[in-house]
TORKOL-4160 file (C-alpha; in steps of 0.2 Angstrom, whole numbers, padded with zeros to 4 digits, m for minus):
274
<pt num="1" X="0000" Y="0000" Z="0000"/>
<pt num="2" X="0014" Y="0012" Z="0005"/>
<pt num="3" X="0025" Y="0009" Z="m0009"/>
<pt num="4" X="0011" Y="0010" Z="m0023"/>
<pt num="5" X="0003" Y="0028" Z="m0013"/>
<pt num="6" X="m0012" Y="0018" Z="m0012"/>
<pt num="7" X="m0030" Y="0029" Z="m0009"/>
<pt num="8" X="m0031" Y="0021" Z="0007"/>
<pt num="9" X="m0035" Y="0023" Z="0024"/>
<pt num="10" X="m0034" Y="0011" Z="0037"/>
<pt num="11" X="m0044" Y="0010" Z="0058"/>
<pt num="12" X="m0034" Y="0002" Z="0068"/>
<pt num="13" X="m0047" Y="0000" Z="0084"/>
<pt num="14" X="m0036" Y="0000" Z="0098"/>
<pt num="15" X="m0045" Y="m0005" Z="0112"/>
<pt num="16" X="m0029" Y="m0013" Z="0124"/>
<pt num="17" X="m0034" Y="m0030" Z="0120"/>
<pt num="18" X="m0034" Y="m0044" Z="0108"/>
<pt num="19" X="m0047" Y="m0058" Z="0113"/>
<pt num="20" X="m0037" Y="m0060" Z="0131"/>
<pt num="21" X="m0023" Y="m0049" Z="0136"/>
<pt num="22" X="m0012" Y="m0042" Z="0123"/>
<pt num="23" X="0005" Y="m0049" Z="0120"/>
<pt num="24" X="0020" Y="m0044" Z="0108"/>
<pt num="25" X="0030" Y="m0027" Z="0101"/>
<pt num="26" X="0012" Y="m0020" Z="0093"/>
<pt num="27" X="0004" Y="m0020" Z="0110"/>
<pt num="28" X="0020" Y="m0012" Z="0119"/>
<pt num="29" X="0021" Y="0000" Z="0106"/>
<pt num="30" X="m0001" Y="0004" Z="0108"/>
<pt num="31" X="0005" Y="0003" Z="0127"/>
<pt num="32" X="0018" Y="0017" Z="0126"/>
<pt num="33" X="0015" Y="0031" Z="0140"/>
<pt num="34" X="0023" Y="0042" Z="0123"/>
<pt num="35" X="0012" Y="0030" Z="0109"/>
<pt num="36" X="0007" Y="0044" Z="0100"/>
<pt num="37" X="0025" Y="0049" Z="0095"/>
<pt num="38" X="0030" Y="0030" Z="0092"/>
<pt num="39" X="0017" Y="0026" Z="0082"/>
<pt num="40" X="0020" Y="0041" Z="0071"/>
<pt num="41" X="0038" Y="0036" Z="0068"/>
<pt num="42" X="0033" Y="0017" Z="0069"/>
<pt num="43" X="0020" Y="0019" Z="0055"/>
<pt num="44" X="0028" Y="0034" Z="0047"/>
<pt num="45" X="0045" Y="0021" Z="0042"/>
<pt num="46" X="0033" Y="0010" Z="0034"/>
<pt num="47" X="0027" Y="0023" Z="0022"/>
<pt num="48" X="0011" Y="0028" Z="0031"/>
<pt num="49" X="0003" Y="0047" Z="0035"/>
<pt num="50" X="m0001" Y="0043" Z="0052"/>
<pt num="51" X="m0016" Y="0051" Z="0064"/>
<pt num="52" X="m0021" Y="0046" Z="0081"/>
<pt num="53" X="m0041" Y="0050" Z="0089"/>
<pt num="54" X="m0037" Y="0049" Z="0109"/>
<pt num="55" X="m0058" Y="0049" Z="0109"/>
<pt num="56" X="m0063" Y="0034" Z="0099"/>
<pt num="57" X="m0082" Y="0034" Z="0108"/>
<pt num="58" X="m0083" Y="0054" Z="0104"/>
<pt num="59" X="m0090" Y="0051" Z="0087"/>
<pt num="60" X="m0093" Y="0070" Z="0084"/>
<pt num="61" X="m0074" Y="0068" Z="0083"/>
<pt num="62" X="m0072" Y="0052" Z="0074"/>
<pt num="63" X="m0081" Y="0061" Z="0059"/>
<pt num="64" X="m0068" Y="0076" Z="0061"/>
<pt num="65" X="m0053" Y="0067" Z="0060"/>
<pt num="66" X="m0061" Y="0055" Z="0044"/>
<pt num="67" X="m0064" Y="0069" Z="0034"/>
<pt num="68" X="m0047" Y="0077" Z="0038"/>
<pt num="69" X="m0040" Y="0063" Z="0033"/>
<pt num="70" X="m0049" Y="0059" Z="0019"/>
<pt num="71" X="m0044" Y="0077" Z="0011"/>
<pt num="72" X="m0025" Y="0072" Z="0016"/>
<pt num="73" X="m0012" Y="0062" Z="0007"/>
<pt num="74" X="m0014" Y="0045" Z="0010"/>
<pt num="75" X="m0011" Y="0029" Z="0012"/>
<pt num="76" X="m0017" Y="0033" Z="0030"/>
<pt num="77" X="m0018" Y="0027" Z="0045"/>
<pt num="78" X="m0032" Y="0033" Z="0062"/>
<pt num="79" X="m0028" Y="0024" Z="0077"/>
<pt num="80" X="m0044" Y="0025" Z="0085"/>
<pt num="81" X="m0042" Y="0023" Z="0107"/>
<pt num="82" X="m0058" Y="0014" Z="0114"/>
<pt num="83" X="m0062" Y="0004" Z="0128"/>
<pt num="84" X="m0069" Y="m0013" Z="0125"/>
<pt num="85" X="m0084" Y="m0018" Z="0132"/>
<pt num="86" X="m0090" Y="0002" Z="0132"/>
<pt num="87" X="m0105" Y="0004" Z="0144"/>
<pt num="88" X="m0108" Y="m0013" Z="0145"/>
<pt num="89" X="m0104" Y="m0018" Z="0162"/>
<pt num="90" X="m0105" Y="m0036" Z="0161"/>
<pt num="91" X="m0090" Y="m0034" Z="0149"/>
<pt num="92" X="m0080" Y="m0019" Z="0157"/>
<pt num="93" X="m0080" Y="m0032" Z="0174"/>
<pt num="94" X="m0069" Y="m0046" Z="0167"/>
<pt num="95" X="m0056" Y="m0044" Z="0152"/>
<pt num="96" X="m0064" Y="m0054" Z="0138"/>
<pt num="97" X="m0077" Y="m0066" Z="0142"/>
<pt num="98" X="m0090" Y="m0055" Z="0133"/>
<pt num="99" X="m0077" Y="m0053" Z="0118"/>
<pt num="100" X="m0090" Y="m0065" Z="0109"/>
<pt num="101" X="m0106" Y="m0076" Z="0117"/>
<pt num="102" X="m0122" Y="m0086" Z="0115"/>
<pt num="103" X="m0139" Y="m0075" Z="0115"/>
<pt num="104" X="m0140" Y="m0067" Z="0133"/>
<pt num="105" X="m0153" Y="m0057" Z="0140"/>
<pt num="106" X="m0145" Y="m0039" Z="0138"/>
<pt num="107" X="m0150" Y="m0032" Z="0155"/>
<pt num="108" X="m0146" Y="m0045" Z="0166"/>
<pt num="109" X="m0133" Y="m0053" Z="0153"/>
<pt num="110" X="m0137" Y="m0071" Z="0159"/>
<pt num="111" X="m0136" Y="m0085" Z="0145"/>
<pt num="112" X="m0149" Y="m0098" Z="0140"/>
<pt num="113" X="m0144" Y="m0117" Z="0144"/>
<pt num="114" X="m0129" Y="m0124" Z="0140"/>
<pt num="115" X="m0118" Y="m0140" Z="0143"/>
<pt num="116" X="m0111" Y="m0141" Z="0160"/>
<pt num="117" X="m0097" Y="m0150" Z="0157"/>
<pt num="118" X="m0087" Y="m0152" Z="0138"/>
<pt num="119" X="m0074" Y="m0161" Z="0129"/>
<pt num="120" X="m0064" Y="m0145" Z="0132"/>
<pt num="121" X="m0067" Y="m0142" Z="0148"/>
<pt num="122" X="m0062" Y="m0160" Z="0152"/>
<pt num="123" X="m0046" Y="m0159" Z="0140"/>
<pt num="124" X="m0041" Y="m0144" Z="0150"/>
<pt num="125" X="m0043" Y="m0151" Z="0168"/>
<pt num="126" X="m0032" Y="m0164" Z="0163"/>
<pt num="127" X="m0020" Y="m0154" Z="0155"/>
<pt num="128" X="m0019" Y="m0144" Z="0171"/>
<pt num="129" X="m0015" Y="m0160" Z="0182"/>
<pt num="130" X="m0004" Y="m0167" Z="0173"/>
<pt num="131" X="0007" Y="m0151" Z="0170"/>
<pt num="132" X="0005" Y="m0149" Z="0191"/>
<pt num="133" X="0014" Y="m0168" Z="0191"/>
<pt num="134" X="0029" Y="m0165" Z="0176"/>
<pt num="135" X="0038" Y="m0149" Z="0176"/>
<pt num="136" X="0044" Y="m0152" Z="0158"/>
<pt num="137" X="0024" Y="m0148" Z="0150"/>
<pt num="138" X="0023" Y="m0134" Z="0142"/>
<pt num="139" X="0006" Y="m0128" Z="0133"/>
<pt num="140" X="0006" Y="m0116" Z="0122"/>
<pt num="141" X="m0010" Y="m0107" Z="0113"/>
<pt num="142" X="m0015" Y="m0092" Z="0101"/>
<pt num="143" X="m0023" Y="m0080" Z="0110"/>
<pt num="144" X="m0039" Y="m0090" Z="0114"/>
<pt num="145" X="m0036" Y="m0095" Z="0133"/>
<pt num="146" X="m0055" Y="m0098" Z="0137"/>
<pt num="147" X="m0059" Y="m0109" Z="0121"/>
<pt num="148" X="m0045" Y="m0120" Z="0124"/>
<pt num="149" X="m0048" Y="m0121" Z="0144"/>
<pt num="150" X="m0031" Y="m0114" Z="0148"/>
<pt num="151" X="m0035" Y="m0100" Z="0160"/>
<pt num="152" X="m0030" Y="m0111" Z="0177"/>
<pt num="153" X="m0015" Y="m0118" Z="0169"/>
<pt num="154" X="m0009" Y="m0098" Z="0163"/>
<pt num="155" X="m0014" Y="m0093" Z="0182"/>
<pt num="156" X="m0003" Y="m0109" Z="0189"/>
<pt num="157" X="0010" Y="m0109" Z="0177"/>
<pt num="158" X="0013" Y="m0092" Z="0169"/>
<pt num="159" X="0029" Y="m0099" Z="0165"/>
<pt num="160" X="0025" Y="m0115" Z="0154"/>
<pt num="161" X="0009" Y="m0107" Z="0146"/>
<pt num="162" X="0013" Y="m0098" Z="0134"/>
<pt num="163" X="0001" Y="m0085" Z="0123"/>
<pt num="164" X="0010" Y="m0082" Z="0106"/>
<pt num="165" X="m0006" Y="m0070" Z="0100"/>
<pt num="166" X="m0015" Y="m0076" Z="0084"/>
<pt num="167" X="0001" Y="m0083" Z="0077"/>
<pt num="168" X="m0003" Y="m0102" Z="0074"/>
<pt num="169" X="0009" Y="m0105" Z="0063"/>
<pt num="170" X="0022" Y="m0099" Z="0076"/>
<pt num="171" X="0014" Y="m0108" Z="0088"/>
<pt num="172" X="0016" Y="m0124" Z="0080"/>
<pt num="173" X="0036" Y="m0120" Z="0075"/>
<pt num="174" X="0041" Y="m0114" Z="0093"/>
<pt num="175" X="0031" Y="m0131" Z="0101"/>
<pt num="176" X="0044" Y="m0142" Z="0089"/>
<pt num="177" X="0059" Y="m0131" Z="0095"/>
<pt num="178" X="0054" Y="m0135" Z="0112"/>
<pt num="179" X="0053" Y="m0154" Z="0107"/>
<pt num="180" X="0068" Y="m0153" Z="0102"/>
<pt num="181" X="0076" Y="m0150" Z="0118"/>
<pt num="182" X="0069" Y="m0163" Z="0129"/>
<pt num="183" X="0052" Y="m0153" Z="0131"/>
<pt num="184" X="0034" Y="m0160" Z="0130"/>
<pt num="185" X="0025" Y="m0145" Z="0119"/>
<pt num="186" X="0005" Y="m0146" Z="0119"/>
<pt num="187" X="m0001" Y="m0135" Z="0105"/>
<pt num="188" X="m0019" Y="m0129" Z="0109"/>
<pt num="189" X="m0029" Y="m0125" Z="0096"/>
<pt num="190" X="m0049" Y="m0124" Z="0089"/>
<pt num="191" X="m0051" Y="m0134" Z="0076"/>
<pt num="192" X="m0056" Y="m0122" Z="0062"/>
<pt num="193" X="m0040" Y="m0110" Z="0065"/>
<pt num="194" X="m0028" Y="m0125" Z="0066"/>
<pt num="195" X="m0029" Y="m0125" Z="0047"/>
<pt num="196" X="m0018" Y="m0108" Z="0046"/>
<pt num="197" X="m0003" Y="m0121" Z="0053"/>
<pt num="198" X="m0008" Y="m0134" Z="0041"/>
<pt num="199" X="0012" Y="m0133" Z="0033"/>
<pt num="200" X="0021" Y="m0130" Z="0049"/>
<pt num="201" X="0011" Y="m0149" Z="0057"/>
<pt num="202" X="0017" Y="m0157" Z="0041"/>
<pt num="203" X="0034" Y="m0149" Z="0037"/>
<pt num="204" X="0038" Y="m0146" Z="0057"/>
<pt num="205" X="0032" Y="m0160" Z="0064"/>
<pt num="206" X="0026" Y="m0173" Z="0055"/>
<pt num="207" X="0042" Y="m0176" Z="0042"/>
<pt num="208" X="0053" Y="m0175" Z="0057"/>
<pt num="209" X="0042" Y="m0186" Z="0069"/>
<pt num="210" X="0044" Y="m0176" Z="0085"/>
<pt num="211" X="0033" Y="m0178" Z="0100"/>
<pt num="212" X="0022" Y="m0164" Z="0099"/>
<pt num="213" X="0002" Y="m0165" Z="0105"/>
<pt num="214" X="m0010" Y="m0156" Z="0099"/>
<pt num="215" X="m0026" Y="m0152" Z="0106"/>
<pt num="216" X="m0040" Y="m0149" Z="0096"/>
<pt num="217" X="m0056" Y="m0141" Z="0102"/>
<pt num="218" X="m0070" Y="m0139" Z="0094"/>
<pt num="219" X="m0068" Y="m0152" Z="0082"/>
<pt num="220" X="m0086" Y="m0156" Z="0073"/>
<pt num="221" X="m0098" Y="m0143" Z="0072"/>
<pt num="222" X="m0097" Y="m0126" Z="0082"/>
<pt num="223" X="m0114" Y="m0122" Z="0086"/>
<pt num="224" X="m0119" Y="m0104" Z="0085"/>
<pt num="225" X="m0105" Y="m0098" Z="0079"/>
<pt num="226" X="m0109" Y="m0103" Z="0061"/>
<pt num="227" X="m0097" Y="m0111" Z="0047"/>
<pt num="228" X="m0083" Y="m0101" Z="0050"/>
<pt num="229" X="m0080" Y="m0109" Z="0067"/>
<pt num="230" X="m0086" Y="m0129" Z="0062"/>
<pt num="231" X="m0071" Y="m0140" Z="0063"/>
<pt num="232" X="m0074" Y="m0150" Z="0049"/>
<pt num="233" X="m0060" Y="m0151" Z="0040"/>
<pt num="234" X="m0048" Y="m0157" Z="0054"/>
<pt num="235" X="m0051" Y="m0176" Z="0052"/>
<pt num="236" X="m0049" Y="m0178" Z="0032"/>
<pt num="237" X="m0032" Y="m0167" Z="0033"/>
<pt num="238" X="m0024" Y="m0174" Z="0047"/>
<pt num="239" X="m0025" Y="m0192" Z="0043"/>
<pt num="240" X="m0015" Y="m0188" Z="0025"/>
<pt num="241" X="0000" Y="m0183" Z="0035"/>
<pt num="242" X="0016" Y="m0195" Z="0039"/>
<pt num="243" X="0020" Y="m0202" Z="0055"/>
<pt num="244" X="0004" Y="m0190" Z="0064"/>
<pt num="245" X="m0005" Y="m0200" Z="0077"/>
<pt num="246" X="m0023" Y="m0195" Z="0080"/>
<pt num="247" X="m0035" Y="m0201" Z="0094"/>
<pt num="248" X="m0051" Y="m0197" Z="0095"/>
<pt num="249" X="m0059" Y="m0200" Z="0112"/>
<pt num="250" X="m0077" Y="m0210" Z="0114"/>
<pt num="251" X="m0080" Y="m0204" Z="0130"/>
<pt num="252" X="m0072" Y="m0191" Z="0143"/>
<pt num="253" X="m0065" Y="m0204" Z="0151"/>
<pt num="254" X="m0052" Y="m0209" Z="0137"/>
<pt num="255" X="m0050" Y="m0193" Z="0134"/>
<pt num="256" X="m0041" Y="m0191" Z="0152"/>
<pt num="257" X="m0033" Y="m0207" Z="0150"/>
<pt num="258" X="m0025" Y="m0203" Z="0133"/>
<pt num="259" X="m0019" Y="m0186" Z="0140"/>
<pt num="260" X="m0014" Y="m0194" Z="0155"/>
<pt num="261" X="m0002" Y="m0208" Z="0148"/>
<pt num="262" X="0003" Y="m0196" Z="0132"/>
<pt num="263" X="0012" Y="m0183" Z="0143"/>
<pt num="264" X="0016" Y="m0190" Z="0158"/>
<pt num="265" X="0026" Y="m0207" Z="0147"/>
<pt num="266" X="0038" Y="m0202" Z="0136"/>
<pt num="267" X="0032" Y="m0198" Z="0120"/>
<pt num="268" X="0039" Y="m0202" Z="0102"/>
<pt num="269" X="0027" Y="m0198" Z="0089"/>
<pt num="270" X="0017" Y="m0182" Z="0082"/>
<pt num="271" X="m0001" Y="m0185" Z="0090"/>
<pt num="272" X="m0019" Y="m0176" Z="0087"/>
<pt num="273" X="m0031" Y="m0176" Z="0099"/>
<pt num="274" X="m0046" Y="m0168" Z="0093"/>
């Protein structure tokens, strides 16, 4: 865009979050006591006419600062500053749990019936007591702690549960570093995004057989999030690739044991655990 002086302009909505807490040099740069001057020099090196809207709610102002730029030279960029979960108290009281959700009742924001316990939810106790018992665990995710049942493990083990942000890709390459030095990687992912590391599991893992687990929510249909998030793919992928070892559980309870005996023996092949 910069290079060919492209007529455009670009909203970065910076609200202080991803879907969970922010991680990597973007959000220290957005976090900067001085981010307004670092993001004019950050973006302004890349070839961007940058403008900065402190008031992202004030949309009196919004409209000001679009059709100033608009008039200007572009491409452009307006970092907008807003608070996420605006006036919405059930979302301003905890970081992201309201980031998406089911139908709810907007004043009392309670939800209708759902399961009380799931695949994930039992994966992720697991996961949790088995890393308590073997210090050489470590799980790694991007940037969906809650979807992947992560969140105890992140409070317990801050240093062995890793957010990489919405890097799956990286994800996938750093777990097979860590296998490489004696480490057990788990690689947490839903089962729909899991396709943007589809090389890295072949190339990464699979051709070099190393011992990394991956754990795969949401595999099957998603519900109310629609086809986007429906894990249907997963199965007719992963069985084409060499040396990956996939077991899908019955029951919870050989979904436990297959965590269980996975990571606390010693490992030798790729596995899938959708």
């Amino acid at each position: 865009a910069a290079t060919l002086k492209s007529n455009m302009i670009i909203v970065i909505n910076d609200n202080g979050m991803a879907i969970a807490k922010n991680v990597g040099g973007i959000a220290k740069l957005f976090s900067n006591t001085n981010w307004q001057q670092k993001c004019l020099q950050f973006f302004g090196a890349l070839g961007f006419n940058y403008f900065s809207e402190p008031e992202g709610h004030n949309i009196g102002r919004l409209i000001g600062s679009l059709k100033k730029i608009k008039d200007g030279p572009r491409p452009a960029i307006l970092h907008v500053k807003t608070e996420k979960g605006h006036r919405l108290k059930g979302a301003q009281k905890h970081p992201y749990k309201m980031h998406f959700s089911a139908p709810f009742d907007p004043w009392t924001l309670k939800v209708g019936k759902t399961p009380k316990v799931t695949y994930g939810k039992i994966a992720g106790d697991a996961l949790y007591e088995v890393m308590r018992e073997d210090t050489s665990i470590v799980t790694i995710f991007p940037a969906t702690p809650y979807a992947s049942y992560v969140e105890r493990c992140l409070a317990e083990f801050p240093d062995r549960t890793i957010d990489v942000g919405m890097a799956e890709q990286h994800a996938l390459c750093f777990g097979t570093g860590l296998a490489l030095n004696g480490i057990k990687p788990v690689i947490c992912y839903q089962a729909t995004f899991m396709q943007r590391a589809m090389d890295q599991i072949i190339h990464d893992a699979c051709f070099m057989d190393l011992p990394v687990t991956l754990m795969v929510v949401r595999s099957g249909f998603a519900g109310y999030d629609g086809p986007t998030h429906h894990g249907i793919f997963d199965l007719p992928y992963l069985r084409s690739f060499p040396n990956l070892k996939i077991f899908y559980p019955k029951d919870r309870f050989e979904l436990r044991r297959i965590i269980r005996e996975r990571l606390l023996g010693k490992p030798k092949h790729p596995m899938a655990i959708p």
